[in-house]
C-alpha positions, 0 to 999 in steps of 0.5 A: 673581483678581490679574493677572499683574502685581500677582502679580509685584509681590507676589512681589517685595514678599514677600507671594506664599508660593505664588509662592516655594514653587512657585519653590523646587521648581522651583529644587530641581528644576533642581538635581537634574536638574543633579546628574545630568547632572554625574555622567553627564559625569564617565563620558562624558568618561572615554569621550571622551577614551579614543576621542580621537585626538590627545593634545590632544583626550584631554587636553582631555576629562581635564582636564575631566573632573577639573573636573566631578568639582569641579562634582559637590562644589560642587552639593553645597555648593548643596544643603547651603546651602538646607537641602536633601539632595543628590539626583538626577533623571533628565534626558533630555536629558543623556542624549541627548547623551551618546548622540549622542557614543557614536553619533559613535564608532561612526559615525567611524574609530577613530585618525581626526581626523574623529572627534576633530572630532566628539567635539568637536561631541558635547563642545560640544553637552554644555557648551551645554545646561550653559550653559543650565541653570546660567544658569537656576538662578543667576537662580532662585537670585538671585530667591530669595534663595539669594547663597551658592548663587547664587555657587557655581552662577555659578562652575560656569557661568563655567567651563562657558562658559571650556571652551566657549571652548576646545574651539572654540579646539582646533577651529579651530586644527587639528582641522576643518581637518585632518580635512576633509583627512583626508576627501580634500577639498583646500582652495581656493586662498584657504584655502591658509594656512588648510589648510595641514598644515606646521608652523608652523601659525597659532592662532586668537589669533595665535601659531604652533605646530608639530605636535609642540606643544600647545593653548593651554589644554590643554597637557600636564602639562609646561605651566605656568599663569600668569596663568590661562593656560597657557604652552609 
């Protein structure tokens, strides 16, 4: 029997066909359980977002919620470029975290920013395990040869990762802080500033906003985009 190593060197060489067949049904495998879990987000982000308290939560959910719409078509495209019939498996651990976001809605007061916080957290936990399986179906997409596949799943992680970045923009900026004083804890004295509910509140890059204003990123429809980004 060869050794891991020589197995290696000769799926590499493409001499090892029980190598790549089994990579290849893991491969579908993966995408099928991706498929699934991007039709599920589509539904529990429109859950989200009706639960949210402020607008900037509820908009952030929306707009990512007509993204993953996008991300469902392009792992079609993935699936018609390998020869392969779209097709679905179910992933529990998709369906375990949308559980834990409906469990944050019981467990949190309705028009609280609490529970926005907490959607929030439920929103990330969704984005990390996304993260996750893409990452691991481009690089099996890269070993097999799949470039067209492997463009198109990389252009669905990178826009996981950005609305990662935004949520945890949205949530240091005002939500956490202000919903730990919603629950009647007061801030130390160093965290004054930080804590502060006037309205010239400091975002995470920097700049200031007012209460009445939005989120870099996940603005209202009044909003414009330049350069990538969006602008008040």
């Amino acid at each position: 029997m060869a050794s891991l190593g020589d197995q290696i060197a000769n799926f590499f060489s493409g001499s090892d066909d029980d190598t790549r067949e089994g990579l290849h049904g893991l491969f579908i495998d993966e995408l099928k359980g991706i498929y699934y879990a991007e039709k599920q987000a589509v539904d529990a982000l429109g859950e989200q977002a009706d639960a949210s308290t402020t607008d900037e939560v509820r908009n952030a959910f929306l707009t990512h919620q007509e993204e993953t719409r996008g991300q469902v078509a392009r792992l079609e495209q993935v699936f018609q470029s390998i020869g392969v019939d779209a097709d679905d498996k179910t992933c529990a651990a998709i369906d375990g975290l949308v559980d834990d976001a409906q469990t944050v809605v019981s467990n949190t007061e309705s028009g609280s920013l609490t529970r926005d916080a907490g959607l929030i957290i439920a929103g990330q936990k969704i984005e990390h395990h996304e993260i996750a399986a893409y990452g691991s179906a481009v690089t099996l997409a890269k070993v097999l040869g799949y470039s067209e596949a492997a463009q198109l799943l990389h252009q669905t992680l990178e826009e996981e990762k950005n609305t990662d970045k935004k949520l945890t923009q949205l949530a240091e900026s005002f939500i956490n802080q202000r919903a730990a004083l919603e629950d009647g804890n007061t801030p130390s004295d160093s965290d004054e500033n930080r804590y502060s509910t006037d309205t010239n509140t400091v975002n995470p890059d920097g700049s200031r906003y007012s209460d009445s204003s939005t989120i870099t990123g996940y603005g209202s429809s009044n909003d414009t985009i330049s350069g990538g980004s969006r602008t008040l």
